[in-house]
The first five atom37 places (N, CA, C, CB, O) and aatype in JSON, in Angstrom:
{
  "aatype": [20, 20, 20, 20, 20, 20, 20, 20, 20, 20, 20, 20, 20, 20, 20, 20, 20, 20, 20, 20, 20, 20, 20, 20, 20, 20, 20, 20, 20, 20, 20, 20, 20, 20, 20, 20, 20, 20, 20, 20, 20, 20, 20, 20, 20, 20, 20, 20, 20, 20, 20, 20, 20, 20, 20, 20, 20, 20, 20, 20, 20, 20, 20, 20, 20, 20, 20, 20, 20, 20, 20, 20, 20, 20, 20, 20, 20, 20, 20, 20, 20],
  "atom_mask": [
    [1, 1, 1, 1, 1],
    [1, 1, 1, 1, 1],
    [1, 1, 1, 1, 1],
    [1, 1, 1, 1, 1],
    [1, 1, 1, 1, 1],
    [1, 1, 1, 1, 1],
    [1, 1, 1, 1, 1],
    [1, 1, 1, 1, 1],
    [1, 1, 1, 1, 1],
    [1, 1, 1, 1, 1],
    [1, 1, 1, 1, 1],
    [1, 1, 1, 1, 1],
    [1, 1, 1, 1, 1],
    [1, 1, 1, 1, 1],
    [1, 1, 1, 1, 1],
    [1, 1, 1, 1, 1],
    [1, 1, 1, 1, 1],
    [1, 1, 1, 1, 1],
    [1, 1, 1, 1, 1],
    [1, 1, 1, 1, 1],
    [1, 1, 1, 1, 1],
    [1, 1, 1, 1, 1],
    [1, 1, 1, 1, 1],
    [1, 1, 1, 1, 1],
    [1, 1, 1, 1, 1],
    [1, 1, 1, 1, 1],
    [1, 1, 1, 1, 1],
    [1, 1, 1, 1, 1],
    [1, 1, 1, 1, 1],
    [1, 1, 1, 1, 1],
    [1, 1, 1, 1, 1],
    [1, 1, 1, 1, 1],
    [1, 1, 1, 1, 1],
    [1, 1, 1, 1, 1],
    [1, 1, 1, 1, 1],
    [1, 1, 1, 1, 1],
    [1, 1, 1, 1, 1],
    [1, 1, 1, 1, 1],
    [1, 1, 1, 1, 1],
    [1, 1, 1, 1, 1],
    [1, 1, 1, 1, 1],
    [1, 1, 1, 1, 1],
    [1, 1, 1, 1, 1],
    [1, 1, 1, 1, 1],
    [1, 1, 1, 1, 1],
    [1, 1, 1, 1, 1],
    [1, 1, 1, 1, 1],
    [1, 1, 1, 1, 1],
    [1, 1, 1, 1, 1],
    [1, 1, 1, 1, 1],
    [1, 1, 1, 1, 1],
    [1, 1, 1, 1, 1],
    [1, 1, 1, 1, 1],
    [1, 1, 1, 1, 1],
    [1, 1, 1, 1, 1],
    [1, 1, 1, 1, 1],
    [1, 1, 1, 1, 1],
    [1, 1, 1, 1, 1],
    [1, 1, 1, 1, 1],
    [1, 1, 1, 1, 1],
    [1, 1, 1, 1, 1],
    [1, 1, 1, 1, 1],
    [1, 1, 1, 1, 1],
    [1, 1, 1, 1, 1],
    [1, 1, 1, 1, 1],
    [1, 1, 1, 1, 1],
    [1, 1, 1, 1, 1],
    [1, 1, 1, 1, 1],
    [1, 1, 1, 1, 1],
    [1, 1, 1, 1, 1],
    [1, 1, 1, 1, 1],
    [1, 1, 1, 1, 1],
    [1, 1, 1, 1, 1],
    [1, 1, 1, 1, 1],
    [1, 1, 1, 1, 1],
    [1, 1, 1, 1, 1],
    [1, 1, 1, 1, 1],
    [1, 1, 1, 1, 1],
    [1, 1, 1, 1, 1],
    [1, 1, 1, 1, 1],
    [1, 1, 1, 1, 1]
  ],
  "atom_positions": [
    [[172.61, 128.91, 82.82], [172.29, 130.16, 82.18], [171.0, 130.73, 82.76], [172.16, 129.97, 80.66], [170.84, 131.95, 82.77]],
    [[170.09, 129.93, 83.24], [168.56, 130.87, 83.51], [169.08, 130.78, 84.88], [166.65, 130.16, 83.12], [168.09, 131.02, 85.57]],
    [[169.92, 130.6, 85.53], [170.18, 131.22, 87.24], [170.73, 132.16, 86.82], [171.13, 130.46, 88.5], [169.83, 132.99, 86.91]],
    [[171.8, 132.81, 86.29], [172.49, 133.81, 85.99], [172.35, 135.37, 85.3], [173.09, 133.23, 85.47], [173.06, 136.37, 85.2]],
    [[170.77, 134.86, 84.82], [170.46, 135.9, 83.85], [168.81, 136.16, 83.9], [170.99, 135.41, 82.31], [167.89, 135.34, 83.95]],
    [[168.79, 137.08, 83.88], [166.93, 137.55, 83.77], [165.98, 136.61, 83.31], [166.58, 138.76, 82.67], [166.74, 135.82, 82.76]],
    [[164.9, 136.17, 83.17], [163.8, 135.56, 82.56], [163.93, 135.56, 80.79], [162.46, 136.39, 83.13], [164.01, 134.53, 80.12]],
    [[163.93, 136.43, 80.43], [163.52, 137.13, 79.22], [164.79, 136.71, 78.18], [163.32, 138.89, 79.5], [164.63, 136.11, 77.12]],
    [[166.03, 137.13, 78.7], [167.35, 136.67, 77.92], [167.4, 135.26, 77.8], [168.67, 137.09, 78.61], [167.42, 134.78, 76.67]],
    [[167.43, 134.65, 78.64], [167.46, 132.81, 78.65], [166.35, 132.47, 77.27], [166.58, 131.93, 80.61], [166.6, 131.83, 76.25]],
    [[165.14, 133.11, 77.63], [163.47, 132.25, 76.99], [164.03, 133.2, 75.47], [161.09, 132.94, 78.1], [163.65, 132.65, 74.43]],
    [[164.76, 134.36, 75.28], [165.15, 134.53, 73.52], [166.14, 133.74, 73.43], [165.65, 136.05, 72.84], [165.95, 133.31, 72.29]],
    [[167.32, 133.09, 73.9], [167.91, 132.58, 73.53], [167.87, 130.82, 72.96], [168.49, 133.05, 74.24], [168.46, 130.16, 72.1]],
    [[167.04, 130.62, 73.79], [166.8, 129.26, 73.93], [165.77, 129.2, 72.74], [166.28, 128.77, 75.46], [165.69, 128.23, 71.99]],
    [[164.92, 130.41, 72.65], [163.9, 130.29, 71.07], [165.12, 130.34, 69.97], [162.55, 131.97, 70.72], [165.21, 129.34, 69.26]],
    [[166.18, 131.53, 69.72], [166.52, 131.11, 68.44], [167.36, 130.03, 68.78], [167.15, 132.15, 67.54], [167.75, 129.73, 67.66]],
    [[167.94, 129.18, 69.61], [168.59, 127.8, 69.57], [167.81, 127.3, 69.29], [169.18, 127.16, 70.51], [168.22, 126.76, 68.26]],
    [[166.23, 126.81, 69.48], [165.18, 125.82, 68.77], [165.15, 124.73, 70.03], [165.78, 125.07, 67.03], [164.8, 123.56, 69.92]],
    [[165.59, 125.36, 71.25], [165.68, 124.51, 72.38], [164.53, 123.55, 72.47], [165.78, 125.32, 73.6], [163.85, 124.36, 71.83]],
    [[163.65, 122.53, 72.69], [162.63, 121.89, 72.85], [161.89, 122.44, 73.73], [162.83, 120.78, 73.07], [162.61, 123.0, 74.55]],
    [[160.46, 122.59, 74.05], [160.12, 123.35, 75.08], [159.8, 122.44, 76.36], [158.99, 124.21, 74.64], [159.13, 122.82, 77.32]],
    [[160.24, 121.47, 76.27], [160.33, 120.36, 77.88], [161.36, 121.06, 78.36], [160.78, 118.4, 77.83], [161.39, 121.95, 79.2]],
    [[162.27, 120.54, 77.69], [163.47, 121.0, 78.3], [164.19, 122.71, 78.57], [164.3, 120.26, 77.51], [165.3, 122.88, 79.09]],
    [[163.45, 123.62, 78.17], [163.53, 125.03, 78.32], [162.34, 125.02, 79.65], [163.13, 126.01, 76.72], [162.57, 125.7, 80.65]],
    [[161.21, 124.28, 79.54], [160.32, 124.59, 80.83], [160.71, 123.98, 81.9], [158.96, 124.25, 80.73], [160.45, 124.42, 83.02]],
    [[161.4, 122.87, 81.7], [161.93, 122.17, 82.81], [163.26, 122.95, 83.95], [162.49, 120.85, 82.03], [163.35, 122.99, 85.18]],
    [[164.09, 123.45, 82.9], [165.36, 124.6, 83.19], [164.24, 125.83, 83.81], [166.49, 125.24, 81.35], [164.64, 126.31, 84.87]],
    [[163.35, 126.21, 83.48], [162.8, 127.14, 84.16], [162.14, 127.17, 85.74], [162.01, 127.39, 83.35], [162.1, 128.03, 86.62]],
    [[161.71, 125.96, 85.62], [161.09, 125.47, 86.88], [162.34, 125.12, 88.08], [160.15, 124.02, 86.47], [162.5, 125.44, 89.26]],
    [[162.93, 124.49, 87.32], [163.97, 124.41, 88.52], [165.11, 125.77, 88.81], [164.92, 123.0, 88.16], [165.77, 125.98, 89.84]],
    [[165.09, 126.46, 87.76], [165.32, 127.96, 88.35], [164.79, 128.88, 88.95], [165.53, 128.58, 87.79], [165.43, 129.72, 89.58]],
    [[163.12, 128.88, 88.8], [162.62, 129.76, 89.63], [161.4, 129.07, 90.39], [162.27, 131.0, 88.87], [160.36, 129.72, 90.37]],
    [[161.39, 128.14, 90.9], [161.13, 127.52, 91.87], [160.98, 127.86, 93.33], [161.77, 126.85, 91.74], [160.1, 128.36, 94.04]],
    [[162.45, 127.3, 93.54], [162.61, 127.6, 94.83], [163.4, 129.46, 95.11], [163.63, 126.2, 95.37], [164.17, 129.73, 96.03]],
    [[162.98, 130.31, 94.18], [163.3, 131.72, 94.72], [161.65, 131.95, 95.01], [164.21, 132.96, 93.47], [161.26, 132.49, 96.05]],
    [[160.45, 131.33, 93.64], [159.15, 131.76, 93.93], [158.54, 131.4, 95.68], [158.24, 130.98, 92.73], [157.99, 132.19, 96.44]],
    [[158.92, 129.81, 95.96], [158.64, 129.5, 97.08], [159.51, 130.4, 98.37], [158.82, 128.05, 97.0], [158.73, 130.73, 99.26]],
    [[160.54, 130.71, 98.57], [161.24, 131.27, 98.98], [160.75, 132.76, 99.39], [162.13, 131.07, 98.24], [160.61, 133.13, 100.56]],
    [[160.5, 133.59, 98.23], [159.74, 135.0, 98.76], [158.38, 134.84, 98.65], [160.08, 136.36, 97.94], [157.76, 135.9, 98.76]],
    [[157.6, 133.71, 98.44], [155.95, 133.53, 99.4], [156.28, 133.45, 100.86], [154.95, 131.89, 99.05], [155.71, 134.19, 101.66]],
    [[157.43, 132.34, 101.34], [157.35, 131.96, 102.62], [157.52, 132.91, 103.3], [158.07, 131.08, 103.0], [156.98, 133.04, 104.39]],
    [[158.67, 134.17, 102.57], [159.58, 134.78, 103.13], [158.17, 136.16, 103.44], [161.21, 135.0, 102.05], [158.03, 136.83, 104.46]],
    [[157.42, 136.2, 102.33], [156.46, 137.22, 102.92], [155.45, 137.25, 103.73], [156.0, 137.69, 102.24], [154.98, 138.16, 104.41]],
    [[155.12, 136.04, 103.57], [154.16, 135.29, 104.57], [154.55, 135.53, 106.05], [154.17, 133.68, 104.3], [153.76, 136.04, 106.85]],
    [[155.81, 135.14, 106.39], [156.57, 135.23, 107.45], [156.42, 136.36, 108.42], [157.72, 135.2, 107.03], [156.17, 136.48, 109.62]],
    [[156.81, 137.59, 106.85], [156.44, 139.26, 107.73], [155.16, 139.75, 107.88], [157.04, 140.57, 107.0], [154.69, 140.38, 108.84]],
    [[154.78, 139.5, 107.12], [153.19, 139.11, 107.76], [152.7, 139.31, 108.38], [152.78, 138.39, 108.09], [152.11, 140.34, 108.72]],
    [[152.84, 137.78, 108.98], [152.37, 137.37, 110.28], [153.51, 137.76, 111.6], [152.09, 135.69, 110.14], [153.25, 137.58, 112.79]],
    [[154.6, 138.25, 111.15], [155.41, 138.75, 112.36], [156.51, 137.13, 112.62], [154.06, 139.25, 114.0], [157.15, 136.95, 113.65]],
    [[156.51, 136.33, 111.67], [157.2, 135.38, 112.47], [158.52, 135.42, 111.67], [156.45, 133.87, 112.61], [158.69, 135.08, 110.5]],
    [[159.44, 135.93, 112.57], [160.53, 136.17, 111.68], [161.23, 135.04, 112.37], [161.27, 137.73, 111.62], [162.43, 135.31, 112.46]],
    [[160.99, 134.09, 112.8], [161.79, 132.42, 112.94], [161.74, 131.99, 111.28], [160.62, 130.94, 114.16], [162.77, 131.75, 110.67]],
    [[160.78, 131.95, 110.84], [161.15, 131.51, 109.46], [161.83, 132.66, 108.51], [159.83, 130.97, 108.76], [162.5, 132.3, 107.55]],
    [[161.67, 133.88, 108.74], [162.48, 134.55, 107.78], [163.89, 134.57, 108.08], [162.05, 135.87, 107.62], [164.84, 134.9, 107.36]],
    [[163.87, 134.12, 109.36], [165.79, 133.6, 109.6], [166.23, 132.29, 109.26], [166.37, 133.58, 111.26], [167.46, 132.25, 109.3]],
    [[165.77, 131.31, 108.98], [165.75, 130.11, 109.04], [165.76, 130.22, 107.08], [164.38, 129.4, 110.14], [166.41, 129.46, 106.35]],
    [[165.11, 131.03, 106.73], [165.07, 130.88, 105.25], [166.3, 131.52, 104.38], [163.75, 131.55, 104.78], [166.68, 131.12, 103.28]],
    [[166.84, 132.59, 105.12], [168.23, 133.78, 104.7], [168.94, 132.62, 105.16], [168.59, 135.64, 105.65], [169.36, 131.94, 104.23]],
    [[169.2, 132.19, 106.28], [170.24, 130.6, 106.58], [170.13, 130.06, 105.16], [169.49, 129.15, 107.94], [170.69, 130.42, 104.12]],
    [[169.29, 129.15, 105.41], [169.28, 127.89, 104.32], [169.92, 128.96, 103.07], [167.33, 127.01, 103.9], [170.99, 128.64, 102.56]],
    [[169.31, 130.07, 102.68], [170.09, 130.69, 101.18], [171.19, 130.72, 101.39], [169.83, 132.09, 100.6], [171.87, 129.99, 100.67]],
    [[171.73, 131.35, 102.18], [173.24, 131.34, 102.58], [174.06, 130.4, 102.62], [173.43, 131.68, 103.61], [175.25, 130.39, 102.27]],
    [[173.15, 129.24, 103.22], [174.49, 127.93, 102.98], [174.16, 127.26, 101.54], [174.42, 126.37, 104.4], [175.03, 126.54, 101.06]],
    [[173.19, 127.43, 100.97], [172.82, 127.13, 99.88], [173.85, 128.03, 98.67], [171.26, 127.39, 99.92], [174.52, 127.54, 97.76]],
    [[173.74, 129.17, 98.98], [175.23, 129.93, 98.29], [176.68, 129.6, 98.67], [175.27, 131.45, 98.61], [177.55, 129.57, 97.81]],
    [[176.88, 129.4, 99.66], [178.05, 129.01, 100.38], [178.57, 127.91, 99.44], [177.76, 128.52, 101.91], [179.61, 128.03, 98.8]],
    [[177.64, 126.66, 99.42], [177.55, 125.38, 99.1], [177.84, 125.4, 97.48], [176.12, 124.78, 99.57], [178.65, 124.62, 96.97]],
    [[177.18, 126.27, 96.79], [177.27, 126.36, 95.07], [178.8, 126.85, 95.41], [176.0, 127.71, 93.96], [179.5, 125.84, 95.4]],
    [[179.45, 127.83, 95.66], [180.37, 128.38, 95.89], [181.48, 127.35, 95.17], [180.39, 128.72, 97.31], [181.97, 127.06, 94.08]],
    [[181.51, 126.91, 96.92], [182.51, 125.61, 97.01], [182.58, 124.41, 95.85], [182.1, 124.85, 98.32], [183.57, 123.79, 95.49]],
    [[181.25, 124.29, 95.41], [181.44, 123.1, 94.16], [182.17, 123.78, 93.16], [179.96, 122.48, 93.42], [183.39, 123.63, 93.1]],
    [[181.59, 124.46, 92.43], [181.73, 125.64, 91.57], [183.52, 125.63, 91.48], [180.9, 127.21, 92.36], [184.21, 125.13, 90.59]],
    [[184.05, 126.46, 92.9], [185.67, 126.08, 92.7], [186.51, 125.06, 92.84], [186.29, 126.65, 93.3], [187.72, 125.06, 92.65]],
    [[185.54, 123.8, 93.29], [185.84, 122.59, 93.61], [186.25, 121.97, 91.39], [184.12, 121.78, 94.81], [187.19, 121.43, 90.79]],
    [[184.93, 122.48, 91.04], [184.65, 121.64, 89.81], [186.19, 122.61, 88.75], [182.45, 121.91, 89.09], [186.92, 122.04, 87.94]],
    [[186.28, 124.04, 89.11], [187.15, 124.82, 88.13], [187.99, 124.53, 88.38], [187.25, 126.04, 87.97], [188.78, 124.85, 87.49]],
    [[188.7, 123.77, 89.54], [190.27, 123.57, 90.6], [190.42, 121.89, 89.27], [189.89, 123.06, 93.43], [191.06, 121.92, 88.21]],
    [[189.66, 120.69, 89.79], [189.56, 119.75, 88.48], [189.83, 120.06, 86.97], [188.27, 119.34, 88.43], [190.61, 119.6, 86.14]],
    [[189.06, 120.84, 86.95], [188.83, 121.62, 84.87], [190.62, 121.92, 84.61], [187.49, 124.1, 84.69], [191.29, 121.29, 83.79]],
    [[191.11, 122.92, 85.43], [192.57, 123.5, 85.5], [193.75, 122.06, 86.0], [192.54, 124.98, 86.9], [194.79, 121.82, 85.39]],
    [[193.47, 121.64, 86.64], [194.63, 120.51, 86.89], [194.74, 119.56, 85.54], [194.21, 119.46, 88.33], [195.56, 118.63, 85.5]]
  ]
}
C-alpha cells in the first residue's frame, strides 16, 4: 500500500487502523528509501554532467520494474490455479 499510493493516504490510514508506529515507520522507509536515494544520485549526476550514472540508475529502475512485474504475475498465475 505505501508503494502504490501518496505519503499522506497510507500515514491516515494506518492511524485510524492503530497500526504500531515501528511497523508503519519501517513500511515507510523501505518505501521511500530507495526513490529518496535514487533522485539525490540521479541529481547529483546532472549536476556534475555525469550522465553514466543517470543511465545506469533509469537501468537498474527498469529492471527493477521489469522484475516486480514478473513476480507480481508469477504470484497472481499461483493465487488463480
Amino acid at each position: 500500500m505505501q508503494l502504490a499510493l501518496p505519503s499522506e493516504v497510507p500515514g491516515y490510514v494506518c492511524g485510524v487502523m492503530k497500526v504500531p508506529f515501528f511497523t508503519y515507520a519501517s513500511a515507510l522507509a523501505l518505501a521511500e528509501l530507495p526513490y529518496a536515494v535514487g533522485a539525490v544520485v540521479a541529481g547529483d549526476s546532472i549536476v556534475r554532467g555525469q550522465t553514466i550514472w543517470l543511465i545506469a540508475l533509469g537501468a537498474l529502475a527498469a529492471l527493477s520494474m521489469v522484475t516486480a512485474y514478473r513476480l507480481l504475475h508469477r504470484a497472481l498465475r499461483r493465487k488463480n490455479a
